[in-house]
N, C-alpha and C positions, 0 to 999 in steps of 0.2 A: 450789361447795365452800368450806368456811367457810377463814377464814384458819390456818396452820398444818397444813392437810390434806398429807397425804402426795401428792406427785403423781409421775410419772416421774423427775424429775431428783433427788428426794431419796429412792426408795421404799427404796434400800438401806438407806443411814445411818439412815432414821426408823425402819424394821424391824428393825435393830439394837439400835437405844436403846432403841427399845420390850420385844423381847424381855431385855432386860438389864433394865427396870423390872420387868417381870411376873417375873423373874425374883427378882428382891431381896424381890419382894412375896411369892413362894410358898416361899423357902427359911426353916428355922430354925424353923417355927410349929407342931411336931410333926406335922405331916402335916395341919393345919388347912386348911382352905381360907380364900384372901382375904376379907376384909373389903365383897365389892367393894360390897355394897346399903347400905354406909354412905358409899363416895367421893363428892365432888360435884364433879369438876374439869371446866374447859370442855372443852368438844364441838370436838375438834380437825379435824373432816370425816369423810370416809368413805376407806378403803385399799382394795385391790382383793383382797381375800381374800374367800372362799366357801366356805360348805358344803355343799355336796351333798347330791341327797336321798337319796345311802344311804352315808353321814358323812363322804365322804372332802374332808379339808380343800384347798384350791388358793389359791396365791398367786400373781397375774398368768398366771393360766390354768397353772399347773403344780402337781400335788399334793406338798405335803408329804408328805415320805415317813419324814422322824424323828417317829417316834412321841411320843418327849419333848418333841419340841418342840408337837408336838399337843395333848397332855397339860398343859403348859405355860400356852398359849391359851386350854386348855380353864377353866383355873381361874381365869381374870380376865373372863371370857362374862359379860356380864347383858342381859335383856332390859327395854329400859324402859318408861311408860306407852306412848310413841308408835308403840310396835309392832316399834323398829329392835333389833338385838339388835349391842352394842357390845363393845371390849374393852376393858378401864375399868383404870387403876390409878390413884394418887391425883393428878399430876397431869396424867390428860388420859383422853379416851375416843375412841378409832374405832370410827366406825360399818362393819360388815362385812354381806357376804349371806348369807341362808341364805333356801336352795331350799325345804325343807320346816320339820324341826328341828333344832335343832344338836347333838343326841346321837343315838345308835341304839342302842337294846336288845338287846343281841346274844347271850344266855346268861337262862334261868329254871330259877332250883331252887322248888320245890315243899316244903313241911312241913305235916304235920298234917292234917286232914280236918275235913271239914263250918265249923262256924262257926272252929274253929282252925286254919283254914288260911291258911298264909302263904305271899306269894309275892316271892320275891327274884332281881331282875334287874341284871344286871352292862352296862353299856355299852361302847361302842368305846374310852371314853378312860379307863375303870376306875375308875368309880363302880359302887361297890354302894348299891341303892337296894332299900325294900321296900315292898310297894305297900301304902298303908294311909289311913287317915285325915290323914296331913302327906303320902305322898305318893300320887296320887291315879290313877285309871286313868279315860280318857277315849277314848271308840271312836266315831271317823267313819265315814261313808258317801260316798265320792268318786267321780263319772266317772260315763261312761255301763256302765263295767262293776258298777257301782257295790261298789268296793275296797273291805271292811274295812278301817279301820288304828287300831289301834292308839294312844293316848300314855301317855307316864308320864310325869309330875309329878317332878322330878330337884330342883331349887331356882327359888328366887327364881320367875321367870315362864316360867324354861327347863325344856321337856318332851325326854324320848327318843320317838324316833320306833319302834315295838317294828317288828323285823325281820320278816319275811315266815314264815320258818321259823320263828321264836319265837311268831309269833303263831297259827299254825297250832298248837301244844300250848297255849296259851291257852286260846283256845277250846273244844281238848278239854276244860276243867275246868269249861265253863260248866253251868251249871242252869237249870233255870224256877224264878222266884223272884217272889213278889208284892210289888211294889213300889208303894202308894199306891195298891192297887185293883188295878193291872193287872199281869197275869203278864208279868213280865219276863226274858227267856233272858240272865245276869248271872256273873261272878265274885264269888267272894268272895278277901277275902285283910286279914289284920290285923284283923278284928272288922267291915270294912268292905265291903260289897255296890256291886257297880259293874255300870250295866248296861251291858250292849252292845245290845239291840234287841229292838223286843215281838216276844213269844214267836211271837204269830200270826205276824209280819215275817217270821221264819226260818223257820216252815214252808211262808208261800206260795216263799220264794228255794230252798227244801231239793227241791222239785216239780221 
């Protein structure tokens, strides 16, 4: 752990000052979110915070349960080239875990039909997000059950992970849609076509 990492005998005090930085950074900015993919301050270690893969935040194995203060965290997140998804204020970053993604898509409202249709998703920590050409709709294949899931493009390199139920109305919206030659079973949303899996894919899985 690099010098300066939070470790047991300071986890309180450093988590304190911390949320009092992220804090100074998120108040007064009319509801802006930080600046955070312009900070460059050193890499302070890693803290023992985590996110779960179905959002619920934990600090030294106990969940956070002030939603503000999640909300808080949630607005100094970046994830950087090397993959570690930190929480950054100007001077300093910890590096944190996250199980799957650090947001969950928990809420989709539906507008407009065929190519005018738009689709706007609300997350855990209250991001409204609409899925389009800036933000982007990406669908895995995981497991041996092989799991649909879902992502959404939120900022910077951070995705919401779309929820189980949510994703299941998703999918009701999809189409067969030709994409590059091949029929692809796809949403639309913002002027933008996202696929989820060749058409044939889902009828041999639908069998």
């Amino acid at each position: 752990m690099a010098d300066g990492a939070l470790n047991a005998g300071q986890d309180a005090a450093g988590l304190a000052a911390l949320i009092q930085r992220a804090s100074d950074q998120s108040n007064g900015k009319n509801g802006a979110l930080p600046p955070v993919e312009r900070w460059n301050p050193p890499d302070c270690g890693d803290i023992d915070m985590e996110i779960g893969a179905d959002g619920t935040w934990f600090y030294m194995g106990t969940p956070i349960g002030r939603a503000p203060l999640v909300r808080l965290f949630s607005t100094v997140l970046r994830r950087d080239e090397d993959g570690k998804t930190y929480l950054v204020t100007p001077v300093e970053k910890v590096g944190i875990r996250v199980v799957d993604a650090p947001f969950l898509a928990v809420e989709m409202s539906c507008s407009g039909e065929g190519a005018e249709q738009r689709l706007t998703f609300r997350t855990n920590v209250g991001d409204v997000v609409e899925a389009g050409a800036e933000h982007g709709l990406r669908f895995s294949i995981d497991g041996e059950g092989a799991e649909l899931k879902p992502y959404l493009h939120v900022r910077g390199r951070l995705e919401a992970l779309v929820s189980r139920a949510v994703m299941y109305d998703l999918v009701d919206l999809g189409e067969d849609i030709e994409i590059d030659g091949v029929l692809m079973f796809a949403v639309r949303s913002g002027g933008s076509v996202f696929p989820i899996m060749p058409a044939a894919e889902l009828e041999r899985l639908s069998r």
